[in-house]
N, C-alpha and C positions, 0 to 999 in steps of 0.2 A: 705840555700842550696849552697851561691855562697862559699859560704865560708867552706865549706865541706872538711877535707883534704881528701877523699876517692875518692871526684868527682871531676876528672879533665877535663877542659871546656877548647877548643880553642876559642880566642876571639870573635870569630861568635857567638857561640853557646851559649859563657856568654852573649853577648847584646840578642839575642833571649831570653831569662830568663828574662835579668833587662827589658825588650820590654813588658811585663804582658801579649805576644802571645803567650802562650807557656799552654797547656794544664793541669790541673791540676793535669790528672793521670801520666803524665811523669814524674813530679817533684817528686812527692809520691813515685813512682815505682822508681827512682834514689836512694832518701833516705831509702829507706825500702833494695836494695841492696846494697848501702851502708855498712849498719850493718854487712854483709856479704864479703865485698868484695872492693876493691880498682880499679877502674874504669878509664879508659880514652875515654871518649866521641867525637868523629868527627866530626858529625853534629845534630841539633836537625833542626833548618827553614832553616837558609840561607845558601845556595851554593846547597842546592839539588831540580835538576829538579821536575817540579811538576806533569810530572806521575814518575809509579815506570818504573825504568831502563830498555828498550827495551821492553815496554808497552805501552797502551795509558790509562790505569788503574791512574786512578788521586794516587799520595802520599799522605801518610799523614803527611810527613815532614812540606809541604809547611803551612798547615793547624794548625800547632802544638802539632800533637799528635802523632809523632814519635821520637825516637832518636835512633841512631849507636853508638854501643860502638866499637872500633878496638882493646881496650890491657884490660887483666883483670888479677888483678893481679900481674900485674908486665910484663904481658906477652900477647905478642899477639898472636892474636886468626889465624892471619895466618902460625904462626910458627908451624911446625911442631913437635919441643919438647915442645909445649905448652900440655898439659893433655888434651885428649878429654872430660876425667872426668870433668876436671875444667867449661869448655866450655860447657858443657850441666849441668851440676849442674847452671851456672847461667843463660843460659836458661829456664831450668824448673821455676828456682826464680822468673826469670822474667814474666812468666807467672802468677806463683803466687800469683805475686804482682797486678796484673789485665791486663796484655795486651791479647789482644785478636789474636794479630799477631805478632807470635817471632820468624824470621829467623835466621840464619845462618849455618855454612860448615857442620851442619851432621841436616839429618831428623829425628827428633825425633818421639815417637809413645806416645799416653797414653793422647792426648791434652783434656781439656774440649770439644772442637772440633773439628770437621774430620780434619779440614785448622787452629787449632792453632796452628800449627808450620810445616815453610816449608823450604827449602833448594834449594837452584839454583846457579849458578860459579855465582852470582851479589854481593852473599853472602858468599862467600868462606874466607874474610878477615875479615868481621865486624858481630856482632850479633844487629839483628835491632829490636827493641821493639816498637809496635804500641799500639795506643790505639785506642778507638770508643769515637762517640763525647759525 
């Protein structure tokens, strides 16, 4: 996977990989959109607090069963000429591929669950993909 050209990793995020703390359905769920799609990844463990942002809700970053993506595509997900199409087709993916929690800038309807997918200004930039342990 490190070696993926689809999945692009900031050096954090590649040592969180080669670290073996990194969840197995994140890695899966990268590859599986991969096939689909050209990715830039932000954070998977290191640099994000360990509850979720203006919470006291533990992350699942710290844990290793989250990652952020912020460009898909070629394009990021806070641009405005980005496609919302684009942006919820790999959200729904990503759901697909097993997360149980897929935010980002629009709320989507139709989840396996009332709460698989949510949207708040934390997530207006990145689409975040969790897993369960």
């Amino acid at each position: 996977m490190l070696a993926h050209s689809r999945i692009r990793l900031p050096p954090a995020a590649e040592a969180d990989i080669r670290s073996g703390t990194v969840h197995a359905g994140v890695l899966t769920a990268l590859l599986h959109l991969a096939d689909r799609y050209r990715m830039d990844v932000s954070v998977v463990r290191s640099g994000h607090p360990p509850d979720v942002f203006g919470t006291d809700r533990p992350s699942d970053h710290p844990k290793g069963r989250a990652v952020d993506v912020w460009r898909i595509d070629d394009r990021a997900v806070v641009d405005p000429a980005t496609p919302r199409g684009l942006v919820e087709g790999f959200v729904r993916a990503a759901a697909a591929a097993g997360s149980y929690n897929v935010g980002g800038p629009y709320l989507l309807s139709g989840g396996a669950t009332a709460d698989q997918f949510f949207s708040d200004d934390t997530h207006h930039d990145h689409v975040h993909i969790g897993f369960s342990a």
